[in-house]
VODREN-752297 format. One line per field, with one value per residue (C-alpha): residue number from 1; residue in three letters; x, y, z. Coordinates in Angstrom, 2 decimals. Each point is the difference from the previous one (the first is absolute). Example, Ala and Ser with C-alpha at 12.3 -4.5 7.8 and 13.67 -1.06 7.14 Angstrom:
VODREN-752297
k <- [1/2];
r <- [ala/ser];
xx <- [12.30/1.37];
yy <- [-4.50/3.44];
zz <- [7.80/-0.66];
end
This chain:
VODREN-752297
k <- [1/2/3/4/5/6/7/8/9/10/11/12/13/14/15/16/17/18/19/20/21/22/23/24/25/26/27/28/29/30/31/32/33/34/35/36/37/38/39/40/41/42/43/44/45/46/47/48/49/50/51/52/53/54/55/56/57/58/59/60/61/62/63/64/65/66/67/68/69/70/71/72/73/74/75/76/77/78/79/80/81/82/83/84/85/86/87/88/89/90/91/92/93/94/95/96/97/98/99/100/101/102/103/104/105/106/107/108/109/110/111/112/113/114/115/116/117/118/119/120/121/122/123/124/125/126/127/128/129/130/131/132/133/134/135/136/137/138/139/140/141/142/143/144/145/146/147/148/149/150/151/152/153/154/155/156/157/158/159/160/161/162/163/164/165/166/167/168/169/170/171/172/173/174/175/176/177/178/179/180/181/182/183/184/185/186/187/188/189/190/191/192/193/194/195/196/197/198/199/200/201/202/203/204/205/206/207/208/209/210/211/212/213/214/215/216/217/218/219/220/221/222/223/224/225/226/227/228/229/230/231/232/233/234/235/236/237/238/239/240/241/242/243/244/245/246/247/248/249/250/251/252/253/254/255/256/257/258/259/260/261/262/263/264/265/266/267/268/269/270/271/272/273/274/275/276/277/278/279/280/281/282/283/284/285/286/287/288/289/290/291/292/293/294/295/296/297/298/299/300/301/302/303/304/305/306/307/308/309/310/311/312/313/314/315/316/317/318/319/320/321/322/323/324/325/326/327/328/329/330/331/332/333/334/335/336/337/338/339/340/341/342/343/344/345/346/347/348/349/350/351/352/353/354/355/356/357/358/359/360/361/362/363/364/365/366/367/368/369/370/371/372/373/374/375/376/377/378/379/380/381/382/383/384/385/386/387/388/389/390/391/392/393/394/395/396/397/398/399/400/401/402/403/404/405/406/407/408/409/410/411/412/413/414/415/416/417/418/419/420/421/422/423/424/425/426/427/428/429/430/431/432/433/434/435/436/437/438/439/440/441/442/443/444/445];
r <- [unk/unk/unk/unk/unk/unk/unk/unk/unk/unk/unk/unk/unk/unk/unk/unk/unk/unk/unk/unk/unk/unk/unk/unk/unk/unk/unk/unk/unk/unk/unk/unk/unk/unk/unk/unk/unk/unk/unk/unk/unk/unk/unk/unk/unk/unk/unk/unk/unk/unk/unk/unk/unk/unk/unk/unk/unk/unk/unk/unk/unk/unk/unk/unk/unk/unk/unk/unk/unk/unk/unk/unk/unk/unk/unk/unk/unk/unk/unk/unk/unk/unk/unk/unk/unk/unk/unk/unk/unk/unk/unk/unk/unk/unk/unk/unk/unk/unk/unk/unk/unk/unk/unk/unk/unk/unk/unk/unk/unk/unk/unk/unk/unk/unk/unk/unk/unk/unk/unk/unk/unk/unk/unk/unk/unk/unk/unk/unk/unk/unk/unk/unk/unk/unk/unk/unk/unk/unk/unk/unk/unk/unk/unk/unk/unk/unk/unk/unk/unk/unk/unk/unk/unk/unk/unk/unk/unk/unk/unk/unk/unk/unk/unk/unk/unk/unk/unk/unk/unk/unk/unk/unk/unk/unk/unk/unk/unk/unk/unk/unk/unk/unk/unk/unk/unk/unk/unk/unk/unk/unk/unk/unk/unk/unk/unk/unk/unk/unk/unk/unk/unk/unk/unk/unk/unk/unk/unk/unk/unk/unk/unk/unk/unk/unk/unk/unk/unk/unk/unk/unk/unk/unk/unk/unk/unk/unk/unk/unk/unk/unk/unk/unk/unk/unk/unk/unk/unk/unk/unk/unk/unk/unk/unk/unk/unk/unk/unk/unk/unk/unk/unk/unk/unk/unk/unk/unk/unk/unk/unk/unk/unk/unk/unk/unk/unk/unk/unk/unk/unk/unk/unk/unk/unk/unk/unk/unk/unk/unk/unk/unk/unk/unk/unk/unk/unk/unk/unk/unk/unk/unk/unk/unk/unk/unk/unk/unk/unk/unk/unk/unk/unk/unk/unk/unk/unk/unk/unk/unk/unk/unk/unk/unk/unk/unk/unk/unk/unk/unk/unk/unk/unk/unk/unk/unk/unk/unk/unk/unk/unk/unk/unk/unk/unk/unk/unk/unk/unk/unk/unk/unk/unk/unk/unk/unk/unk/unk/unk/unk/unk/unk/unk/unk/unk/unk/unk/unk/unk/unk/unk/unk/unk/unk/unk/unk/unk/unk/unk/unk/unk/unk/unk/unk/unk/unk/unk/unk/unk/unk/unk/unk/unk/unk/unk/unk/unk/unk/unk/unk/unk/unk/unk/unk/unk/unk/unk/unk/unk/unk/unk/unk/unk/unk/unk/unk/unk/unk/unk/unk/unk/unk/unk/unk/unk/unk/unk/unk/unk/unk/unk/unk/unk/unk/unk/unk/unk/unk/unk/unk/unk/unk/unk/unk/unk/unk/unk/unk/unk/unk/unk/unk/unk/unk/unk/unk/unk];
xx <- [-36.38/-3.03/-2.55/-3.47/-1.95/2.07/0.31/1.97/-1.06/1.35/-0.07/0.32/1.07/-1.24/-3.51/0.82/0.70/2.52/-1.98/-2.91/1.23/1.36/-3.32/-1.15/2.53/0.09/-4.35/0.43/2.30/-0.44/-0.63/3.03/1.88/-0.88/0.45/3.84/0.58/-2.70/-1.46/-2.24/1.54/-2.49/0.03/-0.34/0.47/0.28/1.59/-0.49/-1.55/-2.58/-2.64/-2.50/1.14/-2.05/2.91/-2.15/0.87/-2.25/1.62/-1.37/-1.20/3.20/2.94/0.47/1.34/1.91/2.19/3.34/1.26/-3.00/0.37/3.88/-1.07/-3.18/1.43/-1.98/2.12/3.36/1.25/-0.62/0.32/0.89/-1.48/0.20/3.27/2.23/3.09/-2.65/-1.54/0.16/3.41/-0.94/-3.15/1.78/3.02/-3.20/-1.39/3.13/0.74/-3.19/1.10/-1.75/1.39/-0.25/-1.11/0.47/0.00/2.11/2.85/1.30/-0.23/2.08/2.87/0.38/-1.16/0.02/3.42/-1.97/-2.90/1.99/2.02/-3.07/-1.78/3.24/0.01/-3.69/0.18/-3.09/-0.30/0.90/-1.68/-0.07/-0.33/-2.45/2.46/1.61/-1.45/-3.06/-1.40/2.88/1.77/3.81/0.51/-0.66/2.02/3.42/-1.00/-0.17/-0.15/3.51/1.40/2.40/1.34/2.15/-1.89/1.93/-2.09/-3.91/-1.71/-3.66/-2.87/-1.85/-2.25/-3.15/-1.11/3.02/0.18/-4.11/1.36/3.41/-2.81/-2.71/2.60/2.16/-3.52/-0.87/-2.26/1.19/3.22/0.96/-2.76/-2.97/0.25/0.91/-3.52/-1.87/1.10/-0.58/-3.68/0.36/1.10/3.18/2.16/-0.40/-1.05/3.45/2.24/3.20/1.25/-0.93/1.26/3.31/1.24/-0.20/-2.50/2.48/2.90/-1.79/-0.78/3.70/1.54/-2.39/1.17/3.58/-0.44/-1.76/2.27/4.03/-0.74/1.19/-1.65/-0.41/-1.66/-2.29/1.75/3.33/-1.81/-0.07/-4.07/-1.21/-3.44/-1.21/-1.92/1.88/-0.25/-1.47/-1.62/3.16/1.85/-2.18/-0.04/4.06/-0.02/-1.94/2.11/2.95/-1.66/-0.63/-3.08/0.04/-1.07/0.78/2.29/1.27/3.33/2.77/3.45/1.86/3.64/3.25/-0.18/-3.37/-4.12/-0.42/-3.34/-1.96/-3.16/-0.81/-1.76/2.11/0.10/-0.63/0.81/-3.14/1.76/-0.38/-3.24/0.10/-0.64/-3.66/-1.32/-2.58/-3.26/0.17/1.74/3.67/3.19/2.84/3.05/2.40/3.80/1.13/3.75/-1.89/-3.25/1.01/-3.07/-3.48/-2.78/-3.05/-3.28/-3.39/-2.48/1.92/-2.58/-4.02/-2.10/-0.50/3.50/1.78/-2.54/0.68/3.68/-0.82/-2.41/3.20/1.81/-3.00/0.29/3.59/-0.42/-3.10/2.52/2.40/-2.55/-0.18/-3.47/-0.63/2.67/3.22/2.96/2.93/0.62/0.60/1.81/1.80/-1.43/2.98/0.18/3.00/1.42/-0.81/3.79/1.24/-1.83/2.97/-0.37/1.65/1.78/-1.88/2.01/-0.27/-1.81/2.37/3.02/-2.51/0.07/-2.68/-0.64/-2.26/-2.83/0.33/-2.97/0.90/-2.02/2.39/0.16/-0.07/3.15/3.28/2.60/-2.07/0.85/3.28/0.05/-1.25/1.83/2.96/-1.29/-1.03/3.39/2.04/-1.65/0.95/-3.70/-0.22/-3.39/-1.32/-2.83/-1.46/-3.74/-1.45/-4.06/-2.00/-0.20/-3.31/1.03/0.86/3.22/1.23/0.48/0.27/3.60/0.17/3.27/0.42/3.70/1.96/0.71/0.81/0.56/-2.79/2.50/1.52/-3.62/-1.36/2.77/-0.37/-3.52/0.72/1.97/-2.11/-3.19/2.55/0.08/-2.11/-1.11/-1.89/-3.41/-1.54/1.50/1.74/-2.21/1.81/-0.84/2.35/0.09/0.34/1.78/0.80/-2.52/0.27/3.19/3.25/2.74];
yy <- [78.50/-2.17/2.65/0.06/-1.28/-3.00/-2.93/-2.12/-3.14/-3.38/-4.04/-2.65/-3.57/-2.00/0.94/-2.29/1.32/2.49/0.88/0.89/2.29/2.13/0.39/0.98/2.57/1.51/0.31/0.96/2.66/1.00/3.44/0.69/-2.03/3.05/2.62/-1.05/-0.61/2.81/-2.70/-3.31/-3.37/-2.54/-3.83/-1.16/-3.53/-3.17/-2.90/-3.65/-3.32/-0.06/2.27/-0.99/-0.06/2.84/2.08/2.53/2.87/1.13/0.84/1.76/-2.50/-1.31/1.00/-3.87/-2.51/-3.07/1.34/1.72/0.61/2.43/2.03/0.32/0.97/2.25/3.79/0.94/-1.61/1.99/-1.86/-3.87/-1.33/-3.87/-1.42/-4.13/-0.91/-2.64/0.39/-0.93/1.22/3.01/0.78/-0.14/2.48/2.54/-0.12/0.14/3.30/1.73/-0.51/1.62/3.00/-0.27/-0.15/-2.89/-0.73/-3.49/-1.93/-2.37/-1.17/-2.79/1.20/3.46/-2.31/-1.54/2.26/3.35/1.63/-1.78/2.26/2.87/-0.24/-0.37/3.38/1.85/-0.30/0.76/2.82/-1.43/-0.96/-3.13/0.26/-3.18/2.03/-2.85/-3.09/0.77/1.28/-0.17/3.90/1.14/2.02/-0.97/-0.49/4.02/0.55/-1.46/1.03/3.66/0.94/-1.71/0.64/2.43/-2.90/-2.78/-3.18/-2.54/-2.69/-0.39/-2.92/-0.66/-2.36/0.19/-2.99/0.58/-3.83/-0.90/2.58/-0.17/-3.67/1.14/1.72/-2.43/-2.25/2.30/0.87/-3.71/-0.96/-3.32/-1.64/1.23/-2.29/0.56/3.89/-0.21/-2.22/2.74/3.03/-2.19/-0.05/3.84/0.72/1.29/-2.80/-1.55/-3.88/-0.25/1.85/-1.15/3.59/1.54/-2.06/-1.54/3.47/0.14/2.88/2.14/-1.07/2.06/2.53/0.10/-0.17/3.55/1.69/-0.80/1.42/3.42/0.07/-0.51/-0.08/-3.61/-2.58/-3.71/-3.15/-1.96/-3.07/1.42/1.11/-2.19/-0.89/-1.67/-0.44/0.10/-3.42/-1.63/2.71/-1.32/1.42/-1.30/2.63/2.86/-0.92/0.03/2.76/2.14/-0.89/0.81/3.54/-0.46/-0.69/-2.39/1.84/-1.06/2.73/1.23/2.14/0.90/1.63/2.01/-1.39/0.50/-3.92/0.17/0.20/-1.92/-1.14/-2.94/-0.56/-2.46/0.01/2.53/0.51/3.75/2.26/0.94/3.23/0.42/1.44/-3.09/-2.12/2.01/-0.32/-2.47/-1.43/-0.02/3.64/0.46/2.46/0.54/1.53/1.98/0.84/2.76/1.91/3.48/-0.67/-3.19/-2.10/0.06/-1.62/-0.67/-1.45/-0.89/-2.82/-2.45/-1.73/-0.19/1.62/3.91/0.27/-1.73/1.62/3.79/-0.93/-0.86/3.19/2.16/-1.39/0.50/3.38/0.89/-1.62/2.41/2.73/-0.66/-0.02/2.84/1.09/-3.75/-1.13/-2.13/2.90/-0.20/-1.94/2.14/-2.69/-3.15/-2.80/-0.95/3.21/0.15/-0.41/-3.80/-0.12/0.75/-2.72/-2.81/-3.50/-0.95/-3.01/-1.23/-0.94/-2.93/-1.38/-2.01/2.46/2.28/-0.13/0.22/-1.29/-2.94/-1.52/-3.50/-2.16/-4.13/-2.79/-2.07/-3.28/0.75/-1.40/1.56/1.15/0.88/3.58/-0.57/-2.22/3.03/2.46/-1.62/0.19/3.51/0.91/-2.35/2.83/3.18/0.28/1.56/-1.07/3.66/-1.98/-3.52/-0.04/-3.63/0.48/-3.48/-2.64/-0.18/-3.37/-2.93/-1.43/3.84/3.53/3.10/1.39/3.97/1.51/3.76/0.81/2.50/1.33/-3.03/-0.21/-1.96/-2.39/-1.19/-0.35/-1.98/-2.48/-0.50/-0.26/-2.93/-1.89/1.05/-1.93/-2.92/-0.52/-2.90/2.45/2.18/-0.59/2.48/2.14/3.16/3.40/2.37/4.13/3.18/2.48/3.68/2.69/2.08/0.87/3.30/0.64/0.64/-2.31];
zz <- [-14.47/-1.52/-0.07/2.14/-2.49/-0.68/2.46/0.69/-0.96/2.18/-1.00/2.63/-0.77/2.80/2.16/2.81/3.64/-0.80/-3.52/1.74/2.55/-2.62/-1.18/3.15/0.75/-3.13/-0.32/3.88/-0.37/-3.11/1.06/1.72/-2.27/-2.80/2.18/0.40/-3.76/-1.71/-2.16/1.13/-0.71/-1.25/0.16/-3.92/-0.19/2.63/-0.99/1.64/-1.24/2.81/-1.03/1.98/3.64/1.79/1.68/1.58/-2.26/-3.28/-3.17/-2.93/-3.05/-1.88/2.24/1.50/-2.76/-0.18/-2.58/1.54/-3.74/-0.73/3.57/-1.05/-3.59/0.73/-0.50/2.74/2.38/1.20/2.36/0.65/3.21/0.77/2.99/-1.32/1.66/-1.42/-2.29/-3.29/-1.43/2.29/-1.84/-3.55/0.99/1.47/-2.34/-2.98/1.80/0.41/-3.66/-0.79/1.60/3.52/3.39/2.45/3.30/2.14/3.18/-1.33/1.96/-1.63/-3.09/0.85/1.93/-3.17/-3.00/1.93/-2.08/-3.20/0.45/1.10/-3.27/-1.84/1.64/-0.36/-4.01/-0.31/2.46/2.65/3.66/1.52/3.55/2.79/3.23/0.44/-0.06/3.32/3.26/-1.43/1.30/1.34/-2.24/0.34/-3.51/-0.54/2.59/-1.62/-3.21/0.71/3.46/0.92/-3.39/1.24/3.11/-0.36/1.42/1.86/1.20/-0.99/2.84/1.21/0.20/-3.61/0.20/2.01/0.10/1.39/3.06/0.64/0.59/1.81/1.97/0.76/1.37/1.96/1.81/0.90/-2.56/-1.17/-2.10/-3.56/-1.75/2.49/-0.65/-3.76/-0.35/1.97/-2.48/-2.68/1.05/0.43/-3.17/1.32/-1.17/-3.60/-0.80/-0.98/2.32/-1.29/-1.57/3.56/2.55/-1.97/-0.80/-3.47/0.02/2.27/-2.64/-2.84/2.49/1.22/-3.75/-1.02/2.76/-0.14/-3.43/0.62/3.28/-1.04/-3.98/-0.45/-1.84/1.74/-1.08/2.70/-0.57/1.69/3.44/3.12/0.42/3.50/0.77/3.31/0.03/2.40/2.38/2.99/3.46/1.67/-1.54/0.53/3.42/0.20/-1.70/2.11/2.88/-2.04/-0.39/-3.46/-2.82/-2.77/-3.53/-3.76/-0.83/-3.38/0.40/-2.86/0.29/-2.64/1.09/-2.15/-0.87/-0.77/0.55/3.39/-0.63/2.19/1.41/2.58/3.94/2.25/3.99/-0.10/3.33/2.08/-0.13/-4.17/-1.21/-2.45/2.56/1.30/-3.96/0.37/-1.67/-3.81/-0.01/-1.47/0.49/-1.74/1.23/-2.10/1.33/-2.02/0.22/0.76/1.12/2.00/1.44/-1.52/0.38/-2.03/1.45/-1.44/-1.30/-2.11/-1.43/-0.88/-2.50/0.75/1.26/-2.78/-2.49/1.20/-1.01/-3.63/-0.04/0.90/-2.91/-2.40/1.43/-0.45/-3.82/-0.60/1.19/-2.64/-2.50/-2.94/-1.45/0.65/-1.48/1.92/0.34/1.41/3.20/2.59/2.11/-1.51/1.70/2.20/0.84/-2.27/-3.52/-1.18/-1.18/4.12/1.12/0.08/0.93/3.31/1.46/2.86/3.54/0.07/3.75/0.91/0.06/2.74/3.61/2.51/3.36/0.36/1.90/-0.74/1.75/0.74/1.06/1.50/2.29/3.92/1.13/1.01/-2.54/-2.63/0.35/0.06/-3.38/-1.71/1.81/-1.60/-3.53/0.39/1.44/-2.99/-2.39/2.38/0.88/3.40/2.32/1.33/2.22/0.55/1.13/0.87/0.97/1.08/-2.41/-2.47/-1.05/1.78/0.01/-2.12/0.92/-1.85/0.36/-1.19/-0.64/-0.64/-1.95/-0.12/-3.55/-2.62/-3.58/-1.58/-1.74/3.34/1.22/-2.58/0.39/3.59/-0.12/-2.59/2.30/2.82/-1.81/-0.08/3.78/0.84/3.33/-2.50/-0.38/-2.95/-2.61/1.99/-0.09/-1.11/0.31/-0.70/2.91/-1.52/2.60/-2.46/-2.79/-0.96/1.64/-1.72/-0.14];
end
């Protein structure tokens, strides 16, 4: 081990939100942080082009500069740590400091979903740490857990709500507190939702999440553009409300299965049973669920998002790097960062959506007149979709009324067609609403 004379020393790229509550825990805890590793670890350098934004914290004289290329150069620094998001030059950085022989840290999503195995292959030849505990779950430690604490399981499915935006929305709404935009505007003011939400609410940020864990989970490699992405903007309170009285709650859910065709892999708005512990996660928290051949059903709870949460992640990594370091130099890595061998992780095929089945809410505004229901009844039945229930509550708009069907199981295929010709019928008013209903998350075939 680095002896006690000789700290660690730590670089951070980027001293925004996330930046600066790694400063924070690490001068907060710095005490207990060297009484777990026998030797301090020291912030050396800060990297970011604003350096004159007063974030609270004080620094010593020369640690914050505008230069990244120094912090990654300075021998001081051991391990860098990249908290500027983005694909570049985030990349090039981190791929710069583990060439120079020092591990990595990151919150980077997007970047790992597409450059992850890059940097892993990277780390592996220079023998240093590649850690993003970070980049999904924000504090809750699930990536740890799959890449050593369920290393000796076979995982079988991987699901749960990943984005907090999204379900502090889901939320708001399902407890009467306006329509999709009204409560998106009101976390914007908060500070819980960003200026530009797309990569919350449109599911993109719960893709990267979902392609890191299918990773560390089944050891397959997938690329974002082959996963099924829904957003939940056209969720309404019309559908929370049928939902309830279905005995189920609407959240943005993220769920993968290891298959023998394939990584299932989608994200998109589900009707979850009162009955799953999914459906009581509420607020801006996340869980992820892990279905494993020995262990079977896990579950893994915790602030997904927000400075000290998401910043007590990236100390953990900086942690487990200073662990693997020798007289303060980068040893050998203790743990490959996919919890396996670079050369096992193999790219996958990816099912594709439209060969799954699921049953269906499907929500129509249709005219109020008599055989309606039976014009689509026909269509659905023409693509051996069977009609489970048919709810009809008092019309919110005159001269229309909103028709809910709940199906029985359907492939997605059959339902996208008769949805097509459904939207055809001069009867039908507005685009269908369409939600999946899962029964049987975490269940075995």
């Amino acid at each position: 081990m680095a002896s006690k004379a000789k700290a660690v020393g730590v670089g951070i790229i980027g001293f925004g939100t996330i930046g600066t509550g790694v400063v924070r825990v690490l001068r907060d805890e710095a005490k207990a942080i060297e009484e777990r590793l026998g030797y301090p670890v020291r912030i050396v350098r800060i990297a970011d082009l604003d350096t004159r934004t007063d974030r609270g914290v004080k620094l010593r004289k020369g640690v914050l500069t505008k230069d990244a290329r120094k912090l990654i150069n300075d021998p001081e620094v051991d391990i860098v740590v990249e908290l500027i998001g983005g694909i570049e030059p985030a990349r090039t950085f981190m791929l710069e400091a583990i060439e120079a022989g020092k591990s990595v840290a990151t919150a980077n999503k997007a970047l790992l979903s597409e450059h992850g195995p890059e940097l892993a292959r990277a780390a592996e030849r220079k023998g240093v740490a590649v850690g993003f505990e970070a980049s999904t779950g924000g504090g809750i430690p699930i990536l740890k857990v799959l890449r050593e604490s369920l290393a000796g399981d076979k995982n079988l499915e991987v699901y749960g709500i990943v984005n907090g935006t999204a379900n502090y929305i889901l939320t708001e709404m399902s407890d009467g507190r306006g329509e999709f935009g009204e409560v998106l505007e009101a976390a914007q003011r908060m500070g819980l939702a960003e200026a530009d939400p797309t990569y919350d609410v449109d599911g993109i940020d719960s893709l990267h999440k979902l392609v890191i864990l299918v990773a560390l989970a089944f050891g397959k490699r997938i690329k974002p553009k082959q996963v099924h992405v829904e957003g939940i903007r056209n969720i309404s309170s019309i559908d929370i409300a049928y939902a309830k009285e279905f005995g189920y709650a609407i959240k943005l859910l993220a769920v993968a299965r290891d298959t023998p065709k394939g990584v299932e892999a989608r994200v998109h708005p589900t009707m979850v049973p009162v009955s799953h512990l999914l459906s009581q996660v509420g607020g801006a928290f996340n869980a992820v669920c892990l279905r494993g051949r020995a262990l079977g059903t896990s579950i893994y709870y915790g602030q997904g998002a927000g400075m000290m949460p998401t910043a007590t992640a990236v100390v953990a990594d900086i942690l487990d790097a200073a662990r693997n370091m020798r007289d303060g130099k980068a040893g050998a890595q203790l743990v490959p960062t996919y919890g396996r061998p670079l050369k096992t992780l193999r790219s996958s095929p990816v099912v594709a959506m439209a060969s799954t089945s699921h049953e269906h809410y499907i929500r129509l505004s249709v005219a109020d007149k008599p055989g309606v229901l039976a014009k689509i009844s026909s269509i659905l039945g023409k693509e051996a979709i069977s009609i489970a229930t048919v709810s009809q509550h008092a019309s919110p708009a005159r001269g229309a009324v909103p028709l809910v069907l709940r199906t029985h199981r359907a492939g997605e295929a059959a339902l996208k067609r008769a949805l097509a010709k459904i939207g055809r019928l001069g009867d039908v008013r507005a685009k269908p609403v369409v939600i999946r209903v899962e029964e049987t998350l975490g269940q075995a075939d």
